[in-house]
C-alpha positions in Angstrom: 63.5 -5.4 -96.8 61.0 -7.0 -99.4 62.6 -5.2 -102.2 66.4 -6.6 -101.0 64.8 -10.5 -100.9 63.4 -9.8 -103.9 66.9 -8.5 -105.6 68.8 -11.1 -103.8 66.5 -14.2 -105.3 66.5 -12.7 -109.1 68.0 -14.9 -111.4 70.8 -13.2 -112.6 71.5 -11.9 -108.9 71.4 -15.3 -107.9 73.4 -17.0 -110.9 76.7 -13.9 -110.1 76.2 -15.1 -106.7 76.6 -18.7 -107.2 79.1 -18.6 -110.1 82.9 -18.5 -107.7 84.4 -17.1 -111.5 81.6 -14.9 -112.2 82.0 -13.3 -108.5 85.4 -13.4 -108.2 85.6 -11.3 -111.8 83.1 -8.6 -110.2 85.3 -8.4 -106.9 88.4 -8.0 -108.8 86.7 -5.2 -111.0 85.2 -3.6 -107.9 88.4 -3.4 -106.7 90.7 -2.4 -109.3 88.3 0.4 -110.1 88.3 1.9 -106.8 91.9 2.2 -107.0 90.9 3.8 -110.1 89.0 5.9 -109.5 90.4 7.2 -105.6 93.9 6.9 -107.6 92.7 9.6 -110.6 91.4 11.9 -107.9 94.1 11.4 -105.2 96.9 12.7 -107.7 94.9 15.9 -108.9 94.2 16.3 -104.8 97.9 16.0 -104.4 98.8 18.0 -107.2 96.1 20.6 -105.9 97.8 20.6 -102.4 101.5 21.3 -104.1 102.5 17.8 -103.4 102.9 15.5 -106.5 103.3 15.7 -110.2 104.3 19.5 -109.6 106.0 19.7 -113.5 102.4 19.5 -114.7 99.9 21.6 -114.2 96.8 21.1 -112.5 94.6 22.1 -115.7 96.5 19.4 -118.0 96.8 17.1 -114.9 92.9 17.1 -115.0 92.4 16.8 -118.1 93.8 13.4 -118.3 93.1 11.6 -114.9 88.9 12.8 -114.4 88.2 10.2 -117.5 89.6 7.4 -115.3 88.1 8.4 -112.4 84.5 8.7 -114.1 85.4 5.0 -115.6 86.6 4.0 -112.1 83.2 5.6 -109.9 81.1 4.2 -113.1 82.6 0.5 -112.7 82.8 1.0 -109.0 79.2 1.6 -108.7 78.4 -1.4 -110.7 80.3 -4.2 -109.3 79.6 -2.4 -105.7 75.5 -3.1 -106.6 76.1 -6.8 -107.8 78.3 -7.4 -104.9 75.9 -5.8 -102.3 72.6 -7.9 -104.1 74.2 -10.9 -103.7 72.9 -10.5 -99.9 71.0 -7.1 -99.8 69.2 -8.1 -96.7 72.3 -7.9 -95.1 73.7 -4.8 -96.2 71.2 -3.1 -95.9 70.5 -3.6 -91.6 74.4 -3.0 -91.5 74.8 0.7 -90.1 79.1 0.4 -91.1 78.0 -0.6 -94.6 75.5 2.6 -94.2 78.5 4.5 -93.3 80.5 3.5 -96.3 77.7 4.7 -98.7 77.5 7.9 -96.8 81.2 8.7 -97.0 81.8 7.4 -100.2 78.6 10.0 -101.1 80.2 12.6 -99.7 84.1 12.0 -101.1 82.2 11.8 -104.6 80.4 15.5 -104.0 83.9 16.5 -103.3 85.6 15.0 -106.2 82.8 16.7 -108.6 83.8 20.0 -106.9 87.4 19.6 -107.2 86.6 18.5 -111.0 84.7 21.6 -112.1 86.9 23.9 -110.3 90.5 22.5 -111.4 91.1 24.0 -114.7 89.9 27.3 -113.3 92.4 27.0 -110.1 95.2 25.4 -113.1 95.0 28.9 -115.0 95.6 31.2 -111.4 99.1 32.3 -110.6 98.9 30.3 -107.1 95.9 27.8 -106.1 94.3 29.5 -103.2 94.5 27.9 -99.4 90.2 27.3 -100.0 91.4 25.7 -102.8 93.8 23.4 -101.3 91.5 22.8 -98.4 88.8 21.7 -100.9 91.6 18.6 -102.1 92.3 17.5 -98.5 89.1 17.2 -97.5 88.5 15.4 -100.9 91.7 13.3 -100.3 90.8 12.2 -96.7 87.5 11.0 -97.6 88.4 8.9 -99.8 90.7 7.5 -97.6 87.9 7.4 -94.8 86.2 5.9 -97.6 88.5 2.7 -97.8 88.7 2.4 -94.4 84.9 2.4 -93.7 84.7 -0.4 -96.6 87.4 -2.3 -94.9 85.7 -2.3 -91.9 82.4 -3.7 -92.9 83.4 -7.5 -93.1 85.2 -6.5 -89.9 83.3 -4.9 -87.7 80.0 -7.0 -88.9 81.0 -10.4 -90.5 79.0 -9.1 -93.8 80.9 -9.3 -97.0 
């Protein structure tokens, strides 16, 4: 608890937080990169599970959209930690926000497996049912994962 009062009360924590443009820019960029980065990995799920962009394969499919979603998680994760300083204290005693973390930890383990596997399920004849298993679980995470984040302002009043 020390450490979130002290990262709360540092300057630049505290000049984001008091700034409505400067907080209002790192909302908009936390959420346009996660529909970033769920939005890369949701299609190569879908495509995975037989669903969408079936005219390309998974391989090329890949290729292009795990860029984004690094850029999406990597902006995510930034604007998520200046968003969550601005009252750390907070956050932190919050077991829904813990809940969040834990999912979105979870959905992200899953999107790095799906990422290091797809080229090599992209080259098979057919994409195995363990495959395909793999991308729903990754798919419904990461909608557990927007549902969790929704429901820390309303479940808790935080955020």
């Amino acid at each position: 608890m020390a450490f979130c009062n002290w990262l709360t009360h540092t300057w630049l924590i505290a000049w984001v937080s008091n700034s409505v443009v400067i907080s209002t820019l790192i909302e908009l960029t936390h959420y346009v990169s996660l529909f970033l980065l769920v939005g890369s990995i949701a299609l190569v799920d879908l495509r995975i599970l037989g669903i969408a962009a079936r005219r390309r394969s998974v391989t090329q499919l890949a290729d292009e959209l795990f860029p984004w979603m690094w850029t999406g998680l990597a902006l995510n994760f930034l604007s998520g930690f200046l968003l969550f300083a601005g009252d750390a204290a907070t956050f932190w005693v919050n077991w829904v926000f813990h809940i969040k973390l834990t999912v979105i930890l979870v959905a992200v383990i899953f999107g790095i497996i799906v990422q290091w596997n797809a080229r090599r399920w992209g080259q098979l004849p057919s994409i195995s049912i363990g495959a395909k298993f793999l991308a729903l679980v990754s798919l419904l995470l990461w909608i557990g994962s927007i549902l969790a984040s929704v429901e820390v302002p309303a479940l808790t009043s935080v955020g």
